[in-house]
C-alpha positions in Angstrom: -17.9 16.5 -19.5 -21.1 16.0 -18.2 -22.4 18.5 -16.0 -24.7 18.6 -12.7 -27.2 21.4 -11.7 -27.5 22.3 -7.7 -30.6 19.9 -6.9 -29.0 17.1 -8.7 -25.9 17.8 -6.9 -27.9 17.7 -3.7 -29.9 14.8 -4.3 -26.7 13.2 -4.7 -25.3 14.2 -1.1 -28.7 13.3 0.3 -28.7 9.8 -1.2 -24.9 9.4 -0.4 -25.3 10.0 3.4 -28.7 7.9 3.2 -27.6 4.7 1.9 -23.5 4.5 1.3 -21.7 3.4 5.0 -17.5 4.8 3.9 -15.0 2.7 4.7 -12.3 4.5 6.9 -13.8 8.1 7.6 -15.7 9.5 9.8 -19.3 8.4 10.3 -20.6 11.6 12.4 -18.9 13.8 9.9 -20.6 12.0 7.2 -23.8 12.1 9.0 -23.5 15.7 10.1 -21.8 16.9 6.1 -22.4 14.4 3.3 -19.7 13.8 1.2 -16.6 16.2 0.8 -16.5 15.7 -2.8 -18.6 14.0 -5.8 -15.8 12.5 -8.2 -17.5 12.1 -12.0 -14.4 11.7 -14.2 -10.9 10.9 -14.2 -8.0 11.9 -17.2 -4.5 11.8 -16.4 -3.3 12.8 -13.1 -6.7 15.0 -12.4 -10.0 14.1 -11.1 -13.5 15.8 -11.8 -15.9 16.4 -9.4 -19.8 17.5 -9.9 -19.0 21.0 -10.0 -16.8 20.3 -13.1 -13.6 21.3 -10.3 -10.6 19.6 -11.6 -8.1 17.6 -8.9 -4.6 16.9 -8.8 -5.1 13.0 -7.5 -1.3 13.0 -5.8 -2.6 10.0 -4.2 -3.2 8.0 -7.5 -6.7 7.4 -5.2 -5.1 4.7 -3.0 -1.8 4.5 -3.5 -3.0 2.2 -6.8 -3.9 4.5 -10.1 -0.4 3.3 -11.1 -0.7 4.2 -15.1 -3.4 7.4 -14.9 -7.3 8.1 -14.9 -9.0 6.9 -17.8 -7.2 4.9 -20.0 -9.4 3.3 -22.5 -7.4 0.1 -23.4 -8.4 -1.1 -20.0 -12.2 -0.3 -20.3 -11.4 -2.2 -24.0 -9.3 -5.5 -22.7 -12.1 -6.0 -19.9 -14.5 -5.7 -22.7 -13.2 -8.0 -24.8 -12.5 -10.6 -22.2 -16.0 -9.9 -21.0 -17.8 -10.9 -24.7 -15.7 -14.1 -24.8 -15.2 -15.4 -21.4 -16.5 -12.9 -18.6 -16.5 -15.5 -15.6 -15.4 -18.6 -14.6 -14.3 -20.8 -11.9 -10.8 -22.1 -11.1 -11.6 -24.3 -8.2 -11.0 -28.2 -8.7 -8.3 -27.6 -10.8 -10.2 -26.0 -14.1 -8.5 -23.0 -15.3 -8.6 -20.5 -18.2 -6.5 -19.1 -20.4 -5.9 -15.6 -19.4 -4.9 -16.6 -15.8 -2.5 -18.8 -17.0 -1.1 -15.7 -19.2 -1.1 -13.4 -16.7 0.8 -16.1 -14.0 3.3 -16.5 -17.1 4.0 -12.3 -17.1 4.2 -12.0 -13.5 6.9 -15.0 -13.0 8.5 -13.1 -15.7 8.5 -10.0 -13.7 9.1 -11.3 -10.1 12.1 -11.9 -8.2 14.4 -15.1 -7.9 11.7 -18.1 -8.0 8.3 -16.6 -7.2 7.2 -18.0 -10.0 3.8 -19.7 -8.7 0.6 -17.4 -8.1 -2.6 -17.4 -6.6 -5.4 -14.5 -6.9 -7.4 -12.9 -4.2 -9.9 -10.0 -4.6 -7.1 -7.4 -3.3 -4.7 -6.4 -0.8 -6.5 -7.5 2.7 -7.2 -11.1 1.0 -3.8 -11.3 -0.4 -1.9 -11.1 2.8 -4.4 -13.1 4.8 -4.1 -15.9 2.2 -0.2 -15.7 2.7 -0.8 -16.2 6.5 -2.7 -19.4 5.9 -0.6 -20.8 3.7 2.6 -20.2 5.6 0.9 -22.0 8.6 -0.8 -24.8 6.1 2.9 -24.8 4.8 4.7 -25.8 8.8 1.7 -28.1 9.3 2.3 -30.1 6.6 6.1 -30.5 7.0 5.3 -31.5 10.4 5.8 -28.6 12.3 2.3 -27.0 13.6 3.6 -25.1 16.2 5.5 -22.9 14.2 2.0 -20.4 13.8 2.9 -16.9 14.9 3.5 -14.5 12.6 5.2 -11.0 13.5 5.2 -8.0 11.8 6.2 -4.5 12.4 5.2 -1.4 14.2 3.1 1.4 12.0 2.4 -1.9 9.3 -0.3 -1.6 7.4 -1.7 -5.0 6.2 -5.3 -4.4 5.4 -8.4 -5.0 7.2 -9.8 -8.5 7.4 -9.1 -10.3 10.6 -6.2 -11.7 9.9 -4.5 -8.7 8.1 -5.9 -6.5 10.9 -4.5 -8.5 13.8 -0.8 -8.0 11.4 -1.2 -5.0 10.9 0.7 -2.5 13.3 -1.1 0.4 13.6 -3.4 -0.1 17.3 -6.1 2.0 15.5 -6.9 -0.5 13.4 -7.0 -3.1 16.1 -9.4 -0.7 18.3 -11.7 -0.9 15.7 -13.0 -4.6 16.9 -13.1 -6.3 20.1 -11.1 -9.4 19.2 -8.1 -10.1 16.9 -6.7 -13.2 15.6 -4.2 -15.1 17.8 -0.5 -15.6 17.2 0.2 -12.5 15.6 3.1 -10.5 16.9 4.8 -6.9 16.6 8.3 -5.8 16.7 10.2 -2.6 16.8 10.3 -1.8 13.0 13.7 -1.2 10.8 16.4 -2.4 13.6 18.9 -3.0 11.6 21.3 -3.4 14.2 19.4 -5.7 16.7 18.5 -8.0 13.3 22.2 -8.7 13.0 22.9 -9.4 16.7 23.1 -6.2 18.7 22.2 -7.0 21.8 23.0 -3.3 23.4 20.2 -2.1 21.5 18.1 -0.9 24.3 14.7 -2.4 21.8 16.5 -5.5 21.5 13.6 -7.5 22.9 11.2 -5.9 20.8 13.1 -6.4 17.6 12.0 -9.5 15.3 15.9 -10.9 16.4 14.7 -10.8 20.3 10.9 -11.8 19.7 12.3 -14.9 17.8 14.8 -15.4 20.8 12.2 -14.6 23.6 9.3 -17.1 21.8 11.7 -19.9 20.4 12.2 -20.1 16.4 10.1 -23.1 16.5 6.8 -21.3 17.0 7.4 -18.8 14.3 6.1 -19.6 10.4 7.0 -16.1 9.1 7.9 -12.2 9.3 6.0 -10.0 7.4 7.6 -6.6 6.1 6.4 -3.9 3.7 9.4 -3.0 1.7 8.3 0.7 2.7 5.7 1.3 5.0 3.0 3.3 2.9 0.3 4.1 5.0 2.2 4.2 8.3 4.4 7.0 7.0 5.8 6.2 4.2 8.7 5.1 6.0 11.7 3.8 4.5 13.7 1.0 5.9 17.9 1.9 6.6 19.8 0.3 4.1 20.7 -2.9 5.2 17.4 -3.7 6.6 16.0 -6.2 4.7 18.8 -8.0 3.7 19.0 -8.1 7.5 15.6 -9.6 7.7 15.9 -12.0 4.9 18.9 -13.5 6.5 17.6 -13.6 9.9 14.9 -15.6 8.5 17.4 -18.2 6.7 19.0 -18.5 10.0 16.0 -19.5 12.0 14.4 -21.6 9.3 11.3 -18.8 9.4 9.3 -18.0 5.9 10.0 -14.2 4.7 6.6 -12.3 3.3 6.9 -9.0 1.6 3.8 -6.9 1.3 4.0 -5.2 -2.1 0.5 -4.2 -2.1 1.2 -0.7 -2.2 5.4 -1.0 -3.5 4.6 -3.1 -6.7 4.1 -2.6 -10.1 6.9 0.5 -10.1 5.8 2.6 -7.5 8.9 3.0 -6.2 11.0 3.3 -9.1 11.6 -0.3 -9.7 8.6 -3.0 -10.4 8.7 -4.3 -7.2 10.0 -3.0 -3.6 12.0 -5.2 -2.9 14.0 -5.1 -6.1 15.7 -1.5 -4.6 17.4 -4.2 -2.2 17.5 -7.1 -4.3 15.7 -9.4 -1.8 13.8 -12.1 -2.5 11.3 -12.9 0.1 9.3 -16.8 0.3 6.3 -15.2 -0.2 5.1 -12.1 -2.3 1.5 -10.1 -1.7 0.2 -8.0 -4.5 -2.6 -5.8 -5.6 -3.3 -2.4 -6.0 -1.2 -1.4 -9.3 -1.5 -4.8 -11.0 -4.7 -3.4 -12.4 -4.0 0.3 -11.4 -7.5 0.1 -9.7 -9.6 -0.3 -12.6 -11.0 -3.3 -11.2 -10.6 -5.7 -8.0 -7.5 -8.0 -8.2 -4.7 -9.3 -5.9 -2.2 -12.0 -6.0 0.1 -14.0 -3.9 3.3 -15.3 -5.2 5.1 -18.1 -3.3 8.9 -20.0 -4.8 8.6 -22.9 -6.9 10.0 -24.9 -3.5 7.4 -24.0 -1.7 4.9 -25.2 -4.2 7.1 -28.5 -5.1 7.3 -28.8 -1.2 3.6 -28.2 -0.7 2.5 -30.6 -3.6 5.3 -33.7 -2.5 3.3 -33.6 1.2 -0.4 -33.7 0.2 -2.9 -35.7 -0.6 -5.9 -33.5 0.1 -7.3 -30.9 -1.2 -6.2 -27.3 -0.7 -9.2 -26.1 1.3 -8.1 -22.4 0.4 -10.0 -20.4 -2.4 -12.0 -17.6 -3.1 -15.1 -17.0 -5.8 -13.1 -14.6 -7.8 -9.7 -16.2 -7.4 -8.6 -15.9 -11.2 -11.4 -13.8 -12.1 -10.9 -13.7 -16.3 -11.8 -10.4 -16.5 -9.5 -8.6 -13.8 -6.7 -11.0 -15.1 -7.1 -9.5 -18.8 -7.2 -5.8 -17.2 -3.7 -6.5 -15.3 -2.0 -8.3 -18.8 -3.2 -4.9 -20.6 -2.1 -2.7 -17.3 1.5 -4.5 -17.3 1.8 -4.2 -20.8 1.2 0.0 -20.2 3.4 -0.2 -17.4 6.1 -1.9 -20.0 5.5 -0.1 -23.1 5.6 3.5 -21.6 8.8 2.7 -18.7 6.6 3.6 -16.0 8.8 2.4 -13.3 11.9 4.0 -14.8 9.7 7.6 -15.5 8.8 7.1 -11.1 12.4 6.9 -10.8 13.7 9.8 -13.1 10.0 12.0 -11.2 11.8 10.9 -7.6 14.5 13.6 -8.5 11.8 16.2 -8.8 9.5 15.2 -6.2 12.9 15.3 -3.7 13.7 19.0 -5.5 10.4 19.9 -5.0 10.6 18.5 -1.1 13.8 20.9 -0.9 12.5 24.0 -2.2 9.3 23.3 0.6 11.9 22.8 3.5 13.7 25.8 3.0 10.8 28.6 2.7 8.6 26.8 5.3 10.2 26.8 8.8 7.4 24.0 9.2 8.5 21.5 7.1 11.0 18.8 7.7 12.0 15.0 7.2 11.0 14.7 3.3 11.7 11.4 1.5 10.9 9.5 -1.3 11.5 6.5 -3.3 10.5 6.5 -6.9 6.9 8.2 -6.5 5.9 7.1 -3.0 6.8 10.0 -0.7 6.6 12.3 2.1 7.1 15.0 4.5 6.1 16.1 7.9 5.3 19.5 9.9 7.1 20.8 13.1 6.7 23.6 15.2 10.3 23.7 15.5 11.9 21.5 13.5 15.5 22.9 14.9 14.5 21.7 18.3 12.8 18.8 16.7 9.1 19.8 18.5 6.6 18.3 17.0 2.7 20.0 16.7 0.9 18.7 19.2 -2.0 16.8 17.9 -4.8 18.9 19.5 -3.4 21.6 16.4 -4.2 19.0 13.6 -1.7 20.6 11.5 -1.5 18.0 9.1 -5.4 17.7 9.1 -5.8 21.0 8.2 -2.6 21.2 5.3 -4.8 18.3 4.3 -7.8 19.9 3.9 -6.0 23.7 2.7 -4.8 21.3 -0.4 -8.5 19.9 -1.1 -9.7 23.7 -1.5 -6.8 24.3 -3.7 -7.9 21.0 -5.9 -5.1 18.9 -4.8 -5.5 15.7 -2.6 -3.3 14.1 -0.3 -3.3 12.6 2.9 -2.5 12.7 6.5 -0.9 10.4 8.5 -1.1 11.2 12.1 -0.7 7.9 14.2 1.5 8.1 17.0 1.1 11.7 17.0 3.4 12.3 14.0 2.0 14.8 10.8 2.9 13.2 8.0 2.2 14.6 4.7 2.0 11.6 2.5 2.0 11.3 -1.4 2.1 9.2 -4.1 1.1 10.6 -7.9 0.0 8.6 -10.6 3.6 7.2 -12.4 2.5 9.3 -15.6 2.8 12.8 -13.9 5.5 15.2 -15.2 8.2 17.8 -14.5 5.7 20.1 -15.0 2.7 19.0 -12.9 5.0 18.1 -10.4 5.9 21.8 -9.8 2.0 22.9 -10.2 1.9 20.2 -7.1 4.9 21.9 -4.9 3.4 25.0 -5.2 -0.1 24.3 -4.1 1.8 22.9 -1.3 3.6 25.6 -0.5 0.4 28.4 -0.8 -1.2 25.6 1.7 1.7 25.3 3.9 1.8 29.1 4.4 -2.1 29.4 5.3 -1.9 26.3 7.7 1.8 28.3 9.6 -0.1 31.6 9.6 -3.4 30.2 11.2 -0.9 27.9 14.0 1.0 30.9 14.6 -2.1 33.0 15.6 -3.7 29.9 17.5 -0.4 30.2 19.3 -0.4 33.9 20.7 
């Protein structure tokens, strides 16, 4: 472990708040503190910072450290790939052998007939590419009206403009002044408005009612995250998306799933929407098909589509990006799904729900606090109440789930808050290596924290 005196460690800071702009935090903070923490090494579930302090990382870093901090065979397949065939382009129909490998595991791996692929840099790109090719998709069958896309409330989608402006959540829209057209938002996880309820009193603002209210002939798609990850973590009611994905049929719309944070067995299966068995037109990837350990997303769209797609053009499909099939990142994801595979990842996040929901239950009951825990396969939750009996939320002005948040950094576990709408959401989601054992270390840093962050409310109170 390499280790850092106090000037290094403050050259560091300096040089951080100098030159490196973060992506979603807080620029005054930054300005005013430097950096909260200096991360040097991963191993496992645990990160290292400067100090040689060792982390919990019960967010697998963003929701995508799917197989665990530093595993060599990835450093060794990138490597490898790099000394034989490090870059190279697949525009103009030229390819390369590990993309076609890797598009060979993943039609082995995904649902029904998304068996055709095309790679982005991540997330963000992955859905925006969907979005274009669902639209490219109407226009070409002779339908260009049908444009508008709708997704749901608290959706997370990523952050270029396309994804931004699907995206649900309005404080990623406040970030710019102007947001792509056509995109709209419904009520999410209506189960009973999708299948016809009109006496739903958010009828109109279900995706059944915004189809009805803007005529099925102007929509090319829905777009649904199997479970809302950074809105909540918010599971859909069984029912749901089979509700969605018939709706769709019905109206002649395309169905996208956004697995960019459910794939690759996060939530106890390999994909999301294999814990409804639903399978959408279009499939977004990224995060856990490399585990993070370097940039790569995909799209996966049916065979029809594609056979569709190819019997109406002529042109060419102006649609691509530098590292679309990047060699490299595609060797890192073969190697990361072979982990995945070998060591029954998916089925281990399945087998650690039990414990993470044990775990949830042994929080509820000695914190008055703590209420509405969930979890599906190792993507999961909880929130704080003042009185959960009552159902009174904190009001946001106490920043209770701020401060849990920050209560667990001190005690060298990191998770994250999710606060939008006013809710405090405590949300989690451990590399799929973690055990019994570390899962309990986890619960009861949670529940030291939990008691600091009641005591300090409780006196802010009086």
């Amino acid at each position: 472990m390499v280790t850092y005196n106090k000037e290094q460690i403050k050259n560091l800071k300096e040089l951080d708040k100098k030159h490196y702009l973060h992506p979603t935090s807080s620029l005054k903070q930054h300005q005013e503190n430097g950096p909260k923490r200096i991360f040097t090494e991963g191993k496992g579930i645990y990160l290292t910072d400067v100090n040689g302090d060792q982390y919990i990382d019960a967010l697998a870093s963003l929701w995508n450290v799917n197989i665990g901090h530093g595993r060599k065979e990835l450093g060794e397949a990138a490597s490898q790939q790099m000394g034989k065939l490090a870059y190279s382009s697949s525009f103009n129909n030229l390819s390369h052998e590990t993309v076609i490998q890797l598009s060979e595991k993943l039609a082995s791996l995904t649902p029904g007939d998304l068996n055709v692929f095309f790679y982005t840099s991540g997330g963000s790109e992955s859905n925006d590419t969907a979005f274009k090719l669902v639209r490219h998709y109407w226009k070409m069958k002779g339908q260009p009206e049908k444009k508008k896309i709708i997704g749901l409330e608290r959706a997370y989608h990523g952050i270029t403009m396309g994804a931004t402006s699907a995206t649900g959540i309005k404080q990623f829209q406040n970030m710019t002044t102007s947001l792509a057209p056509d995109f709209l938002h419904a009520a999410a996880h209506k189960t009973n408005c999708e299948l016809g309820d009109k006496s739903d009193s958010d009828y109109s603002r279900s995706i059944r009612g915004i189809i009805e209210n803007e005529g099925p002939e102007t929509i090319a798609a829905v777009i649904v995250e199997p479970i809302q990850g950074a809105g909540g973590v918010i599971i859909p009611p069984d029912g749901y998306l089979e509700a969605v994905r018939d709706l769709c049929d019905q109206y002649g719309i395309l169905m996208i799933a956004d697995e960019v944070i459910c794939g690759f067995g996060r939530t106890g299966r390999m994909f999301g929407v294999d814990n409804w068995n639903v399978v959408p037109d279009i499939m977004c990837m990224a995060k856990g098909i490399t585990s993070g350990y370097i940039p790569l997303g995909a799209v996966a769209i049916t065979e029809r589509l594609r056979d569709n797609l190819a019997e109406v053009s002529d042109d060419v499909l102006f649609h691509g990006f530098t590292y679309s099939g990047h060699p490299t990142s595609c060797a890192v994801a073969l190697k990361n799904i072979e982990i995945i595979e070998k060591e029954n990842l998916a089925a281990h996040g399945s087998k650690m729900e039990m414990e993470l929901i044990k775990g949830f239950k042994y929080l509820t009951e000695k914190h008055s606090s703590v209420t509405k825990s969930r979890a599906k396969g190792l993507l999961g939750a909880f929130e704080l109440f003042e009185d959960r009996e009552q159902g009174i939320p904190f009001g946001p002005e106490k920043m209770a789930a701020q401060k849990l948040v920050e209560e667990c950094l001190s005690r060298k576990l990191i998770v994250r808050s999710v606060t939008f709408g006013g809710t405090n959401i405590i949300a989690l989601s451990p590399p799929l290596i973690i055990t019994k054992e570390e899962i309990e270390k986890m619960i009861m840093i949670f529940s030291d924290a939990i008691q600091t962050v009641e005591k300090s409310l409780r006196l802010q109170s009086v």
